[in-house]
PDB file of N, H, CA, C and O in Angstrom:
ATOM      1  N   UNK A   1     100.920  97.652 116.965  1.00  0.00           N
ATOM      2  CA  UNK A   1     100.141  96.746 116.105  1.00  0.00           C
ATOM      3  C   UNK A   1      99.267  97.544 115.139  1.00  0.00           C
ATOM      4  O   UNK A   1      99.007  97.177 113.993  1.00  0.00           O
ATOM      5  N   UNK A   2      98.883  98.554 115.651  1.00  0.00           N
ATOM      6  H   UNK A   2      99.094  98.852 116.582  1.00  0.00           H
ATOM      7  CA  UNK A   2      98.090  99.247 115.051  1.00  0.00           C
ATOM      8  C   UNK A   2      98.860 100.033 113.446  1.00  0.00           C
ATOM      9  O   UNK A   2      98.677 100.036 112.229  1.00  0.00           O
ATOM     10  N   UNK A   3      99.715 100.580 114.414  1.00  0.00           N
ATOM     11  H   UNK A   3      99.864 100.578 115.403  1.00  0.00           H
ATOM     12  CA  UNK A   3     100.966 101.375 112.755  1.00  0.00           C
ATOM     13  C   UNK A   3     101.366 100.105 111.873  1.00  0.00           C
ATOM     14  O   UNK A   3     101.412 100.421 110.684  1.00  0.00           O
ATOM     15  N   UNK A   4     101.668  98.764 112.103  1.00  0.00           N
ATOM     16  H   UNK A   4     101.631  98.507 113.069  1.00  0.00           H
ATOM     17  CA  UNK A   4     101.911  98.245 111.201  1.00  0.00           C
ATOM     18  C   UNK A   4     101.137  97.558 110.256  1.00  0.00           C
ATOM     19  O   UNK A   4     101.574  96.967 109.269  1.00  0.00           O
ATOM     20  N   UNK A   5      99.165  97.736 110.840  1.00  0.00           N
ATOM     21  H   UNK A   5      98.810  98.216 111.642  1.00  0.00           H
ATOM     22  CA  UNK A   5      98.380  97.064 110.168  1.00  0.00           C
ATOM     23  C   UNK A   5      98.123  98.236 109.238  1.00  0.00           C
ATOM     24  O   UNK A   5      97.791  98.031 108.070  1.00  0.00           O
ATOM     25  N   UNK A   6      98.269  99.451 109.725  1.00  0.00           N
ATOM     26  H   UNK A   6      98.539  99.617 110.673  1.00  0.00           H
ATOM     27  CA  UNK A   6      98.367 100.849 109.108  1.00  0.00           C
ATOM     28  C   UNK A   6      99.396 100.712 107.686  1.00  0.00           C
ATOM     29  O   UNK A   6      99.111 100.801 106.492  1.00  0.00           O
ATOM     30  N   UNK A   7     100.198 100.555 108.115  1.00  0.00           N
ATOM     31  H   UNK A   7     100.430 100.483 109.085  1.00  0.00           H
ATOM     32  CA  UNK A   7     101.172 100.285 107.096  1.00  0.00           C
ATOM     33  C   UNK A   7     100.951  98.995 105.843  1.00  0.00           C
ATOM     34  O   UNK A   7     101.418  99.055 104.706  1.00  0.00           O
ATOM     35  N   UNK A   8     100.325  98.141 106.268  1.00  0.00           N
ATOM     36  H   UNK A   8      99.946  98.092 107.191  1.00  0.00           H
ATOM     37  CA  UNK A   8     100.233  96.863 105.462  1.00  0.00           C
ATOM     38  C   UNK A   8      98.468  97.664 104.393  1.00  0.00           C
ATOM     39  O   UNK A   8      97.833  97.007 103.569  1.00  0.00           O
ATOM     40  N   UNK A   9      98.289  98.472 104.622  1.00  0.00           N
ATOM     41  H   UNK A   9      98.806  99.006 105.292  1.00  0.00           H
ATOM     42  CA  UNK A   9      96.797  98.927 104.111  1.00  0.00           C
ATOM     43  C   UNK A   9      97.625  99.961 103.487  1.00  0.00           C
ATOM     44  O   UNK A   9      97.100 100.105 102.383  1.00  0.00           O
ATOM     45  N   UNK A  10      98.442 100.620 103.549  1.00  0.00           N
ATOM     46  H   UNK A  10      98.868 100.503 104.446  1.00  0.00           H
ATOM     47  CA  UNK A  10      99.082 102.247 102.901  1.00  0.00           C
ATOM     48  C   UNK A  10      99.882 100.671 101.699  1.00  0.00           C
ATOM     49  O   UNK A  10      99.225 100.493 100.673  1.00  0.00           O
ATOM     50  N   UNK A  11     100.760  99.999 101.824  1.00  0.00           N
ATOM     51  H   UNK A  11     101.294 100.143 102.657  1.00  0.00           H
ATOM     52  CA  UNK A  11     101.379  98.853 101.349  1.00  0.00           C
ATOM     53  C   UNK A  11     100.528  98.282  99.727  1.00  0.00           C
ATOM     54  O   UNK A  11     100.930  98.330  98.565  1.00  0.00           O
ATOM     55  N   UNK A  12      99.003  97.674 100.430  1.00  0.00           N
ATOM     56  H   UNK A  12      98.676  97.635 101.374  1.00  0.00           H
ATOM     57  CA  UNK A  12      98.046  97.347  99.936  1.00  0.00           C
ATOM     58  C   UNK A  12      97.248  98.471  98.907  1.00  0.00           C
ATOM     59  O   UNK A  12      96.731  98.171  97.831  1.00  0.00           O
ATOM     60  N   UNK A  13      97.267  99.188  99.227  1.00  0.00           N
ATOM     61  H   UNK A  13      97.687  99.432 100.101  1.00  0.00           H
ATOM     62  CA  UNK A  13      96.812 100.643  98.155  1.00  0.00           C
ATOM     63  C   UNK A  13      97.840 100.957  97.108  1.00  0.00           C
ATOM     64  O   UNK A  13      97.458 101.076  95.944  1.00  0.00           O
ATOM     65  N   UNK A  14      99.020 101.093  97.389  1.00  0.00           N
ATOM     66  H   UNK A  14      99.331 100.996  98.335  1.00  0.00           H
ATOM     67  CA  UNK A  14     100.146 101.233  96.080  1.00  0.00           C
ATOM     68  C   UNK A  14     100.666  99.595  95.200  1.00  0.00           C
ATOM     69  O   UNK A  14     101.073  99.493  94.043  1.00  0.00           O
ATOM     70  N   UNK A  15     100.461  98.445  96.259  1.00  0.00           N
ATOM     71  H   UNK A  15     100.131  98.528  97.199  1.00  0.00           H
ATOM     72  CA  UNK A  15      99.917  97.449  95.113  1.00  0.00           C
ATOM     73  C   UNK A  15      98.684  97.360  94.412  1.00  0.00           C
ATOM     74  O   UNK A  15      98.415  96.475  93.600  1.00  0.00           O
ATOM     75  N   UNK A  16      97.779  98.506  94.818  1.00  0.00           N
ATOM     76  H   UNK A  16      97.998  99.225  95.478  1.00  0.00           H
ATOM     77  CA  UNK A  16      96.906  98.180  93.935  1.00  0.00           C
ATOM     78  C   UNK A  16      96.154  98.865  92.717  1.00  0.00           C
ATOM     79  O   UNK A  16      95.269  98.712  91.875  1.00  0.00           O
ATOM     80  N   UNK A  17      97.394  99.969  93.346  1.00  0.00           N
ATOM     81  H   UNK A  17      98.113 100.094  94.030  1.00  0.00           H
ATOM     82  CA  UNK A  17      97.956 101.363  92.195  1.00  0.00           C
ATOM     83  C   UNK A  17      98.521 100.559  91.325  1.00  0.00           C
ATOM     84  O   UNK A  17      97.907 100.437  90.265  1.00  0.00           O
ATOM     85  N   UNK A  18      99.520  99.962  91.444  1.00  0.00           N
ATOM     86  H   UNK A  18     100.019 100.061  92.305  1.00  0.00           H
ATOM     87  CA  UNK A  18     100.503  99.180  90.431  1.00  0.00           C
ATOM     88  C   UNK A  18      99.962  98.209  89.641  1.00  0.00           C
ATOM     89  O   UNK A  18     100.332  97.879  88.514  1.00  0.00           O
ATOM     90  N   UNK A  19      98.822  97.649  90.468  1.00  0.00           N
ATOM     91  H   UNK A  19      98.521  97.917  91.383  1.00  0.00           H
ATOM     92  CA  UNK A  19      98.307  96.316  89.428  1.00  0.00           C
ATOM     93  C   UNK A  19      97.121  97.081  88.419  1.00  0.00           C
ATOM     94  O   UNK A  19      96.878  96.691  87.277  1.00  0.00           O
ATOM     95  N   UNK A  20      96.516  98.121  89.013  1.00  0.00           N
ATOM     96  H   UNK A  20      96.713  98.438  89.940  1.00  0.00           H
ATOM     97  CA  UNK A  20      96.090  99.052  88.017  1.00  0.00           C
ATOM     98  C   UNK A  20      96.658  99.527  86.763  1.00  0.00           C
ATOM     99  O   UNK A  20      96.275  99.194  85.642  1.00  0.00           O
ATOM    100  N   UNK A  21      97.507 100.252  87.015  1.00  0.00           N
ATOM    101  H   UNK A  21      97.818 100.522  87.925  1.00  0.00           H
ATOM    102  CA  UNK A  21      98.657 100.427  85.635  1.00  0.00           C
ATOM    103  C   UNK A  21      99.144  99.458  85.271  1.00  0.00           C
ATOM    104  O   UNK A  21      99.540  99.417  84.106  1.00  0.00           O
ATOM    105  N   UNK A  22      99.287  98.385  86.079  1.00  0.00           N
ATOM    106  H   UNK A  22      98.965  98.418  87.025  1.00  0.00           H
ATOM    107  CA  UNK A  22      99.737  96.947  85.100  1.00  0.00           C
ATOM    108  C   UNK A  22      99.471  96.745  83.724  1.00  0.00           C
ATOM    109  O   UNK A  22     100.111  96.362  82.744  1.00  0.00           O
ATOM    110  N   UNK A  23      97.856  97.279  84.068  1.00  0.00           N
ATOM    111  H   UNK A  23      97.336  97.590  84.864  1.00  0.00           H
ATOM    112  CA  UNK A  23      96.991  97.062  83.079  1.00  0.00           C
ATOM    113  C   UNK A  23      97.405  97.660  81.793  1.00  0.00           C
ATOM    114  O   UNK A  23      97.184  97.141  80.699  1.00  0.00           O
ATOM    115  N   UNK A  24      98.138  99.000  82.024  1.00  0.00           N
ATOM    116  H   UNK A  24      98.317  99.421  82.913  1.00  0.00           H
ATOM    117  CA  UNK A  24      98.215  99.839  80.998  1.00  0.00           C
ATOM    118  C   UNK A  24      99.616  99.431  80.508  1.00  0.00           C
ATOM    119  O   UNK A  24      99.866  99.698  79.332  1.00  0.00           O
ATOM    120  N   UNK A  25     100.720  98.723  81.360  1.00  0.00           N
ATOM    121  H   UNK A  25     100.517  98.506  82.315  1.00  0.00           H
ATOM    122  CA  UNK A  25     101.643  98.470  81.124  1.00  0.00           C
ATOM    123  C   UNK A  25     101.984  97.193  81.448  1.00  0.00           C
ATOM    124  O   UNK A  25     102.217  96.952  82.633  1.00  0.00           O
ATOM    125  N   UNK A  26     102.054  96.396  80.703  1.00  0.00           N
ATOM    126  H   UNK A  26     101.865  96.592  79.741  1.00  0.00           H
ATOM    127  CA  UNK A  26     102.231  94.833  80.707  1.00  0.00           C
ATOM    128  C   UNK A  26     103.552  94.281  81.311  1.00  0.00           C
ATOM    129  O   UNK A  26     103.592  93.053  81.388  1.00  0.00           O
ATOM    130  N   UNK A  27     104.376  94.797  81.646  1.00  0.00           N
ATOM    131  H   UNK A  27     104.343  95.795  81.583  1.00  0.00           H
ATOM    132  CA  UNK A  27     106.103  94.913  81.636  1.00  0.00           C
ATOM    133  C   UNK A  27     105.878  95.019  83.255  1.00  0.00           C
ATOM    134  O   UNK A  27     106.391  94.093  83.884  1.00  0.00           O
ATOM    135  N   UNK A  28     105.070  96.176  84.153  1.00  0.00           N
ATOM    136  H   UNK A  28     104.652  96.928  83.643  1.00  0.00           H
ATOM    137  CA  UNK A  28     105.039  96.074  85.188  1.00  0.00           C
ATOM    138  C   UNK A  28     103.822  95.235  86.091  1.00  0.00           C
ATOM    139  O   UNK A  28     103.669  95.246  87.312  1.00  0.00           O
ATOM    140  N   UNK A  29     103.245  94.714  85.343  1.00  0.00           N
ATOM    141  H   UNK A  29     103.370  94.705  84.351  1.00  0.00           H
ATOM    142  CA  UNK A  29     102.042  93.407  85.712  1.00  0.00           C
ATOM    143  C   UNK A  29     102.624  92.337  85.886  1.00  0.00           C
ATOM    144  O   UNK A  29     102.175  91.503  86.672  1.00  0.00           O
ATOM    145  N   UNK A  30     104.158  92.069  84.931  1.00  0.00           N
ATOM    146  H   UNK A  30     104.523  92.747  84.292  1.00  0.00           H
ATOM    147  CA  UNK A  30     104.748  91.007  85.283  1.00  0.00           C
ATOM    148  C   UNK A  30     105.683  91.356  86.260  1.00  0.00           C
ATOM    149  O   UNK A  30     106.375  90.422  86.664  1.00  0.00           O
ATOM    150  N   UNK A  31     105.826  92.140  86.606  1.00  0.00           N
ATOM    151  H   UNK A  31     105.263  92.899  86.278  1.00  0.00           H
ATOM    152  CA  UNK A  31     107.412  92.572  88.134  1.00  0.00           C
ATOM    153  C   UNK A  31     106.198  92.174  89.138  1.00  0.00           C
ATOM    154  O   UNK A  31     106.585  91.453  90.058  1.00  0.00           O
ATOM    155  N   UNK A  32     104.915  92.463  89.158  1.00  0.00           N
ATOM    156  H   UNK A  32     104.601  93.048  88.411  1.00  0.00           H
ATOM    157  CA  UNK A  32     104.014  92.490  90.541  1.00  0.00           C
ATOM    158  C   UNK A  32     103.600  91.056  91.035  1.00  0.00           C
ATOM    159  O   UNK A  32     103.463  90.577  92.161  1.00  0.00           O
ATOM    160  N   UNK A  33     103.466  90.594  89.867  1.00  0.00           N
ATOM    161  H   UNK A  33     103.577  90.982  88.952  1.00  0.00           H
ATOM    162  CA  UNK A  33     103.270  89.070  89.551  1.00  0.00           C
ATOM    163  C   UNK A  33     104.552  88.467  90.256  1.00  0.00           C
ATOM    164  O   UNK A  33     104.317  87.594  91.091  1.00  0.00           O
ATOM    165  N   UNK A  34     106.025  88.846  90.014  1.00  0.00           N
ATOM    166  H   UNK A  34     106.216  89.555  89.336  1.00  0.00           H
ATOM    167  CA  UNK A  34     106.894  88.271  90.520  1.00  0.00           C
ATOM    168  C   UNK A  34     106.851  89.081  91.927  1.00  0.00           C
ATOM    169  O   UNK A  34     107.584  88.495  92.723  1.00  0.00           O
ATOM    170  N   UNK A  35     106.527  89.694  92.239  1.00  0.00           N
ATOM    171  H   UNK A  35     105.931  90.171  91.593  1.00  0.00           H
ATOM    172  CA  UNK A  35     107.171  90.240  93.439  1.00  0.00           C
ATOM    173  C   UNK A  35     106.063  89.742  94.274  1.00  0.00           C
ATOM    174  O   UNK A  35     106.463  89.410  95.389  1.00  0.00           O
ATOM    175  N   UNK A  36     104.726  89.576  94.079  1.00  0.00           N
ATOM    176  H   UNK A  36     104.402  89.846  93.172  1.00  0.00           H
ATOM    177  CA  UNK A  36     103.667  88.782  95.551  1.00  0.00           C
ATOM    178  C   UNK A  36     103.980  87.197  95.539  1.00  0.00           C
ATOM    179  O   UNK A  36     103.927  86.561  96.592  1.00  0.00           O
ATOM    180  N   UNK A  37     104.345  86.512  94.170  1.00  0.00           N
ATOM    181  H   UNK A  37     104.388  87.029  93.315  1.00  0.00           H
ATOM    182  CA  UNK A  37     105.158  85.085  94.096  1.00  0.00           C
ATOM    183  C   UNK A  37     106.100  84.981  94.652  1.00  0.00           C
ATOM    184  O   UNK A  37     106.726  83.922  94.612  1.00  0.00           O
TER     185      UNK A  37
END
């Protein structure tokens, strides 16, 4: 339980790498947008 809440937080940090650069790149703000929808 522990490695996979581990994992959902390592998960949670590179979505939030991505929605960061979203910013810079509009093209991948909309893949992130589709991919948590």
């Amino acid at each position: 339980m522990k490695d996979k809440k581990r994992r959902g937080n390592k998960m949670n940090l590179v979505l939030i790498e991505k929605i960061g650069k979203g910013y810079l790149y509009p093209i991948e703000k909309t893949e992130i947008i589709k991919f948590i929808s």
